[in-house]
N, C-alpha and C positions, 0 to 999 in steps of 0.2 A: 504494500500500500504506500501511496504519495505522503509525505505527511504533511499534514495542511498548515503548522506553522510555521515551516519553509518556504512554503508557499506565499504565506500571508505576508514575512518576512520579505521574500524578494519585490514585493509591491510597497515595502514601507507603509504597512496598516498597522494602524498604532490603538486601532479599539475602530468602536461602532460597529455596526451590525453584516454579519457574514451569515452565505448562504453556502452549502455544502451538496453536489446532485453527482452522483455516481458513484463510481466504488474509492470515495475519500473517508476516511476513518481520521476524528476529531482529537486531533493531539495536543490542541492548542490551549484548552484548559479555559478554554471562553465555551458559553451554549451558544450555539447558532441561532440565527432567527429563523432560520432554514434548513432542514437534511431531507433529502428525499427518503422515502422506504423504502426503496429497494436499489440494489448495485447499480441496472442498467437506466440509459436517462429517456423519460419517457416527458412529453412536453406537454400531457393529460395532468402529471402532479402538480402541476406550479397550483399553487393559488392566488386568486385575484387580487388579493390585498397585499402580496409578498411588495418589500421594498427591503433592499439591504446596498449596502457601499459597495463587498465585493463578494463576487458571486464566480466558488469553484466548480471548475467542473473536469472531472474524470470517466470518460465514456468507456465504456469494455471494448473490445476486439469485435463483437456479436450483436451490438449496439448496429440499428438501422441509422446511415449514414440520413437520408433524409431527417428520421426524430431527431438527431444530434443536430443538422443546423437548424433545422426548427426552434429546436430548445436554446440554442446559443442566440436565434433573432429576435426572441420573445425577451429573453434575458437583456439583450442590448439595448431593448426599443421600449421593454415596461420599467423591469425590476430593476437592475442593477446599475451602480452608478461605473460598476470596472469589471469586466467579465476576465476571467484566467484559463485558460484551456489546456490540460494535462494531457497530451499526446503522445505517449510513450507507448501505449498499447496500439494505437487504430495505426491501421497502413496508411501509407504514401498516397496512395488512393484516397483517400477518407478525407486530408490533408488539405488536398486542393483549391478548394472551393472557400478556404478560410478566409483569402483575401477576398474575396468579393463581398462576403460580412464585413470587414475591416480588420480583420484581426493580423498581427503585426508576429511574426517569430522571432521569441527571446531565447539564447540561452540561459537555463537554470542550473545554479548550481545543486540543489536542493533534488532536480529532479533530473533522470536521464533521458537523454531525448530534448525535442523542444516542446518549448510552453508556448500557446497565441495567446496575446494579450490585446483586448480590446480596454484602449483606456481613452475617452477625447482629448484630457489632458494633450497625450501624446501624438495626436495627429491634427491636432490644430499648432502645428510650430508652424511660423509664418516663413515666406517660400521668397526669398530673392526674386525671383521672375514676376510674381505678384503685386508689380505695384508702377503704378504711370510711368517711367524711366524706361522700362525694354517691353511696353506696348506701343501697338503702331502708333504713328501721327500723336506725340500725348500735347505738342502743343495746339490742338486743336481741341481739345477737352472742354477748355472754356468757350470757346467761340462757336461750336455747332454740337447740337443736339440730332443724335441719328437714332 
């Protein structure tokens, strides 16, 4: 098993509310506001009122690749303010499709294999190219509207 205060560790969580879905066993010595019942992640358990900061998730090998992004877009879009993705079990395959959620691959020490990490934090860093200087024409900005 992952153990989830490494986990929580590599994200610099320092308290507030965690949510736990797949086969993670709670080492952290906090109670969650969240653990699924059962190892695999089924995106039928969430409840409607769930809200936590960060929100782990460890899918099985056996785990349907659709419920697993299901469950990670539900996570990204309702509940969680930082989703963490344990991928050490699911294939290459399974893998794929992470970036088009947004999720980012980090190395962990904590864990073997890589972690995605969906955090906004971290993908709203602002981007050189983003800005009137290396757009076309920018001295035209003030003078016409298109």
């Amino acid at each position: 098993m992952t153990p989830a205060s490494g986990l929580l560790g590599d994200l610099d969580h320092s308290g507030g509310a965690f949510a736990l879905l797949g086969a993670i066993e709670n080492d952290t010595g906090f109670i969650p506001a969240y653990q699924s019942p059962a190892a695999t992640v089924d995106p039928a358990t969430l409840p409607a009122e769930l809200r936590v900061d960060i929100a782990l998730v460890r899918p099985l090998t056996g785990d349907n690749e659709r419920a697993i992004s299901m469950v990670l877009a539900r996570l990204r879009d309702v509940h969680a303010d930082r989703v963490l993705l344990c991928a050490d079990q699911l294939p290459k395959s399974a893998t794929s499709g992470l970036a088009a959620l947004g999720f980012e691959p980090r190395k962990s020490p904590s864990v073997d294999g890589l972690v995605y990490v969906w955090d906004p934090a971290l993908a709203d860093q602002p981007r050189e190219w983003n800005n009137a200087r290396n757009w076309a024409n920018p001295e035209n900005f003030s003078k016409y509207r298109w």
